[in-house]
N, C-alpha and C positions, 0 to 999 in steps of 0.2 A: 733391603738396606744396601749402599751404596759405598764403598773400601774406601770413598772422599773423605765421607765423612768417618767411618771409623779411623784413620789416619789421621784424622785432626785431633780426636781425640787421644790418640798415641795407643790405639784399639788392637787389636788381632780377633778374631774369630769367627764364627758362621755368618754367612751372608745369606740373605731372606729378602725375597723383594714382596713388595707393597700387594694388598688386599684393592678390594675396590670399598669403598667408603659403604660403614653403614646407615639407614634412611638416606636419605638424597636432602642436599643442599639448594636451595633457590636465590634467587635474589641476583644481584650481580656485585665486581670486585670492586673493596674497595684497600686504596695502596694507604699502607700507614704514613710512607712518607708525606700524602698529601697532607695527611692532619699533624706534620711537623717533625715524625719519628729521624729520629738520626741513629743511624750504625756504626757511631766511633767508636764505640768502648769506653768514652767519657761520659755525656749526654744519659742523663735518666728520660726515658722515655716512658713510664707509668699514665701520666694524661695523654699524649698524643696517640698510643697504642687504645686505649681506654675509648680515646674518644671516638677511633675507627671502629671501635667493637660495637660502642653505641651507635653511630650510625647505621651499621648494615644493619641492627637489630632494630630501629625506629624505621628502616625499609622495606621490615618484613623478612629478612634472611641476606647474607650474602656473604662472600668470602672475603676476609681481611685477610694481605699477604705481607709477611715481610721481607725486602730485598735482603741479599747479604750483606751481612754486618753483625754488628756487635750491639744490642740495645738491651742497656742497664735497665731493668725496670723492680719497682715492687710488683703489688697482688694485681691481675688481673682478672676481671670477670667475664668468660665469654656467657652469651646471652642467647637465648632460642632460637632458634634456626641459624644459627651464625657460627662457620667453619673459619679456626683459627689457624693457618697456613704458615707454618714456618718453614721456610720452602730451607732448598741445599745450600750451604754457606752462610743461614741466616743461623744466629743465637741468640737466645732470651738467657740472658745472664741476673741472676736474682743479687738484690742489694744486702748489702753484711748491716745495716741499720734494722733492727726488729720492728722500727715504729714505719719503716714501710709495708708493713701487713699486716691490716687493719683486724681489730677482734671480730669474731664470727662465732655464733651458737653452732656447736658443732658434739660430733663425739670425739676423744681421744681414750685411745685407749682404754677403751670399754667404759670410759663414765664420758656422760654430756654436760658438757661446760664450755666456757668460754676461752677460745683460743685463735691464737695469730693465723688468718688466712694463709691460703696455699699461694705458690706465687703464680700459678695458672688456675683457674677455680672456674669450675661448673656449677653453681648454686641456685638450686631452687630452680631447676629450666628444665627446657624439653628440646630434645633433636640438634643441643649442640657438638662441634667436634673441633678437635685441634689435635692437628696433624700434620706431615710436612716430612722432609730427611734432615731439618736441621737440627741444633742442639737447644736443649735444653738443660744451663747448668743453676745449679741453686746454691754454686762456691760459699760450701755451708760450715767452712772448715771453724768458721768465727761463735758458728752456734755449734756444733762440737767441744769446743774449747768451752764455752757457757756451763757444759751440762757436767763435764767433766770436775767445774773449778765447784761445781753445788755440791757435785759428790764427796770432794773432800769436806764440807763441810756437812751435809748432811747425813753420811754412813755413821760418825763417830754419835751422833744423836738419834740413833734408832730409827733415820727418821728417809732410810733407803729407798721405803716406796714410796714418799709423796716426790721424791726429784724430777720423777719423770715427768709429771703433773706442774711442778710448778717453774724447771728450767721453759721456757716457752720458746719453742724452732716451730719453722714454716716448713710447711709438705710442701714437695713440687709441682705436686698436683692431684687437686683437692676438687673429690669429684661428691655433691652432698645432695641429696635429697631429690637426685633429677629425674629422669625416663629419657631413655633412646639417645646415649650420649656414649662418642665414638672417641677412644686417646688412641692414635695407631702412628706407626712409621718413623717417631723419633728416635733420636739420641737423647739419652738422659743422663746426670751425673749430677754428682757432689749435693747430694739432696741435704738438706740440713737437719730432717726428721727426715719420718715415711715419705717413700718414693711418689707412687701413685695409694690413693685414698679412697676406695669406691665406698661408699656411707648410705644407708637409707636409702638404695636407688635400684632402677628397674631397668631392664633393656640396655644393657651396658656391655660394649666391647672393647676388650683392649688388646691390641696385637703388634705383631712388629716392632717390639721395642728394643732397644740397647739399652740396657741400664749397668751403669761402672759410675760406683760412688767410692770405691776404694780409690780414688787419687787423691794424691797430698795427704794423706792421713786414712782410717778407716774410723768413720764415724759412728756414734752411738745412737741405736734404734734406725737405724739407715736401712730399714724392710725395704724389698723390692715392690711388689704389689701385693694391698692388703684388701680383700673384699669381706665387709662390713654389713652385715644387717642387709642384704643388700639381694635379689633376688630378678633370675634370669640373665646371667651373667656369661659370658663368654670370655677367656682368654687364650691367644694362641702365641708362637713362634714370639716368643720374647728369649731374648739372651742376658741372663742375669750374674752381676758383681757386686756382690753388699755385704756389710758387714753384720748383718742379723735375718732374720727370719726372709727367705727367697722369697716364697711366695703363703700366702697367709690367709686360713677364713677365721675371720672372728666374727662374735655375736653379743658383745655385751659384758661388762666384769660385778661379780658379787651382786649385789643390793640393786643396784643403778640399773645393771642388765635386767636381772630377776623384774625389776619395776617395769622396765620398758618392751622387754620380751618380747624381743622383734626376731625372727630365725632367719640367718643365713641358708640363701635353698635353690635349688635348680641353676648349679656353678658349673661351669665347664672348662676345664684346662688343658687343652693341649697343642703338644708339641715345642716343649720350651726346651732350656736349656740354662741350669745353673751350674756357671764357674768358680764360686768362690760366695757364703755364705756362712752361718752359724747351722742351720738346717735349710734344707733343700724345698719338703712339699710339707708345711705346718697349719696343724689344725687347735687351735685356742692361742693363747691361754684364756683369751677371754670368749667364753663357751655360754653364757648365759642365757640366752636365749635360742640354741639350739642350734646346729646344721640338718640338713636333711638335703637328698638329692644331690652329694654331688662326686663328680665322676673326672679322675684325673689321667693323662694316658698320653703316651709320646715324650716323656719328662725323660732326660737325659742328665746325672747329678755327678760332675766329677772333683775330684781332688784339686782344694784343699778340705772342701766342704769334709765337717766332720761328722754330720748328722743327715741322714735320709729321709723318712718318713717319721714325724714325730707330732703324735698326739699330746697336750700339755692341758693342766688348767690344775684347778684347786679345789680343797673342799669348802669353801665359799662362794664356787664359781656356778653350780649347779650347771641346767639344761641337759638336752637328748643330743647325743651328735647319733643318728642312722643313716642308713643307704649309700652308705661311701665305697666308692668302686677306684680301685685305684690300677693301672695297666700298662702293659710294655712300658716297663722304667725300663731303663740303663744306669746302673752305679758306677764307676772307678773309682779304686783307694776311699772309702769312704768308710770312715772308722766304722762308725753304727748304723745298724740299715734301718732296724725299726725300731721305735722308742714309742711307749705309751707312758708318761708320768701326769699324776692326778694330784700331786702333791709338790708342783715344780716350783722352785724356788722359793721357799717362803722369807724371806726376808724381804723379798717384792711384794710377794701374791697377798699376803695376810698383814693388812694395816692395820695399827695399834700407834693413835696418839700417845704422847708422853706426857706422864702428869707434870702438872704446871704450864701448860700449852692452852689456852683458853680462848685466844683471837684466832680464829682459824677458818678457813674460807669452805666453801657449803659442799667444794668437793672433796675435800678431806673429810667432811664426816660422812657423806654419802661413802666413799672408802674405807672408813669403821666403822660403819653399823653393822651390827652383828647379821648373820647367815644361820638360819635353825639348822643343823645339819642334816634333817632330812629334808631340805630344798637346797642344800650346798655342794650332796655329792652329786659329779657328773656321772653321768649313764650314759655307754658305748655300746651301741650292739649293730648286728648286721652292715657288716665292712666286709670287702672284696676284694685280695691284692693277688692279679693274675699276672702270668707271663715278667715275671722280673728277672733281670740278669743280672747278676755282680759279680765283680773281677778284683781281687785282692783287697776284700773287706778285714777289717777286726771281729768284730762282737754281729753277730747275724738279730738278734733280741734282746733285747731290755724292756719289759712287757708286765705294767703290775696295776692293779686299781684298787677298791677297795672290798673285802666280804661282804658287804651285805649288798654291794652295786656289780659285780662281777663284771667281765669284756663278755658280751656275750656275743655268740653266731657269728666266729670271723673265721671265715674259707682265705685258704690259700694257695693256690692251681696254679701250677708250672713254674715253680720258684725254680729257676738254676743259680745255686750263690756258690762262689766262692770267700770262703769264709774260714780265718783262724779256731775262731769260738762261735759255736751255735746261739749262748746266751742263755737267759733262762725266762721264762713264762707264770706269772703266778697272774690267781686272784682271775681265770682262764672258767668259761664254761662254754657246750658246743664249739671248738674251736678244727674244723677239718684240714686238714692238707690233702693234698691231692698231686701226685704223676711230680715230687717235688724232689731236687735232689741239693741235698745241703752238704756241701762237701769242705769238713773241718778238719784241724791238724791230728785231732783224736780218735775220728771217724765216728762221734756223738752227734745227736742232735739236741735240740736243747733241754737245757735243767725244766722241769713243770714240777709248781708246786702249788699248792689249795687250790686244785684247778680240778673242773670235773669235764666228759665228754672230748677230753682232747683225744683225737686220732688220728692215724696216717702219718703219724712220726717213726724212724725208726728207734730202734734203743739204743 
């Protein structure tokens, strides 16, 4: 990263310079301005950027660059073997009109349905990338405001969890169903949803990112990077500002997931760095079709962030999350370090139409249909948090699931915390620590209750 461009953005923090691209790009460059793009800040440039992606991709591959400037546009689609270059002092500024991104079959938010493309979009390709040191804003504050004014109408009508579904905002970058596709080196902000969107896809890197979506307002569901269904996944050195979930694997919600039971698997995260989020390194809510293999280490989570490590989902949500290895974190001030809830939010997680509602679209009832509850409860076991240090925590656990699903097999080696309250542990079986020291105002460590095989705690 480059202090230009953090400066532009009215930025402060780590500086990280650029990787070398993943797979290799061919073809030769082509200048969007030839195919008409203008950088005023006025000018919507959606076709002429469009039409430069099409080309290098009816060439066989090649790089589309933008000069600096200012180009308004809606959705883009880069296209296989075709590297999207948004070089230093270039911006792709996203349009406040919804009807400039177009509908797309997609997943959102663990059900699959129909929703407004990303305003940079990898769909259905192979071997493409967009990448550059310039910004990428998606000045989302107008779909913010959207999602917000549904709220007030929709809380008072029970009808809290279909909002998220039916207020409709653009991802910034919406990455679905590709193989061997690289998003590295930007600036990102003001996303109007999810930041970046990895879906259904394979051989995926994403690194080098600035993401600060907290300007002009702190918008809702504004996750930093969400990886999706989505397998062989690499992310590094990202520096994270959002106002919901940092960094996120999900697999699917309730009914819809259970159907499609695709598992999130072989994730790799590290060396990032979250400033300011709702939680830091989150795993669900949408758990349905499972995690497995994945392995987080280098994560740095400081203050205002109020939540660390937090496992989430519900008893409709089923799936296995295993083999989660989590490593050298760093915490400052960060209320709660570890949170497991199985039962999180229900006034989101658990749909229930209201009688007399009868016209209703095929995702809301995919969203109520009922969950047997022995395919509903999630299953946790064999997780791994070594080498953690925290500095001036709150609450060290908040750690509960359900009797007949237990957390099973989670080790915990070289925890150094400083911590007010140890917290408390239930619904716990095989649980080790190991060479840990948990240093509380009371000289406790935590409450354990219906918990069997916990050891290596002191009293």
């Amino acid at each position: 990263m480059h202090r230009r461009n953090l400066l532009r953005l009215g930025l402060t923090g780590a500086l990280v310079s650029a990787t070398p691209a993943f797979g290799q790009s061919a073809g030769r460059t082509f200048d969007a301005a030839d195919f008409g793009a203008v950088g005023d800040g006025e000018t919507i440039n959606t076709r002429p950027i469009q039409a430069a992606i099409d080309a290098a991709a009816g060439a066989g591959g090649g790089t589309v660059v933008l000069n600096p400037g200012v180009y308004l546009s809606g959705s883009l689609f880069v296209k296989s073997g075709v590297t999207l270059m948004i070089g230093r002092g270039a911006t792709v500024k996203g349009l406040r009109d919804l009807a400039a991104y177009p509908m797309v079959r997609t997943r959102v938010a663990g059900i699959e349905m129909d929703w407004p493309a990303g305003l940079l979009n990898v769909y259905q390709q192979r071997g493409a990338k967009i990448t550059g040191e310039g910004l990428v804003d998606g000045d989302g504050k107008v779909f913010w405001d959207s999602y917000w004014a549904m709220r007030r109408d929709y809380d008072p009508r029970d009808l809290r969890w279909a909002a998220d579904y039916d207020c409709r905002r653009p991802r910034l970058i919406h990455v679905y169903d590709s193989d061997e596709v690289e998003v590295s080196g930007l600036n990102l902000a003001r996303s109007g949803f999810w930041t970046v969107h990895v879906c259904y896809s394979r051989d995926v890197k994403v690194s080098d990112l600035i993401i600060r979506n907290n300007l002009g307002g702190r918008g809702p569901s504004t996750d930093g990077i969400d990886i999706d269904s989505s397998e062989r996944v690499l992310v590094e050195r990202c520096d994270l500002s959002v106002n919901d979930d940092a960094i996120c694997i999900k697999a699917g919600r309730d009914w819809d997931g259970l159907r499609v039971a695709r598992q999130c698997r072989e994730v790799r995260i590290k060396d990032c760095i979250v400033r300011d989020a709702l939680a830091g390194m989150t795993f669900g809510s949408e758990t349905s079709g499972g995690f497995e293999d994945i392995e987080v280490s280098g994560l740095r989570i400081e203050y205002p962030v109020p939540l660390g490590i937090f496992f989430k989902s519900g008893h409709t949500r089923g799936g296995v999350i295993s083999n989660i290895r989590i490593r050298d974190v760093f915490m400052q001030d960060v209320a709660t370090l570890f949170r497991v809830n199985l039962n999180w939010y229900p006034n989101y997680s658990y749909a229930q139409i209201p009688a007399g509602i009868t016209d209703v679209p095929d995702y809301w009832r995919a969203l109520a249909t009922p969950v047997p509850r022995e395919q509903g409860i999630p299953r946790i076991h064999n997780v791994r948090l070594s080498d953690m240090k925290v500095v001036g925590g709150k609450v060290g656990f908040e750690a509960a699931a359900y009797p007949e699903a237990p957390l099973t097999d989670f080790a915990f080696e070289r925890l150094d915390w400083d911590v007010r309250d140890a917290g408390t542990i239930a619904n716990a079986s095989n649980w080790r620590f190991t060479d840990c020291n948990i240093d509380t105002l009371d000289g406790k460590g935590p409450r354990v209750a219906e918990s069997t095989g916990v050891t290596g705690l002191r009293a």
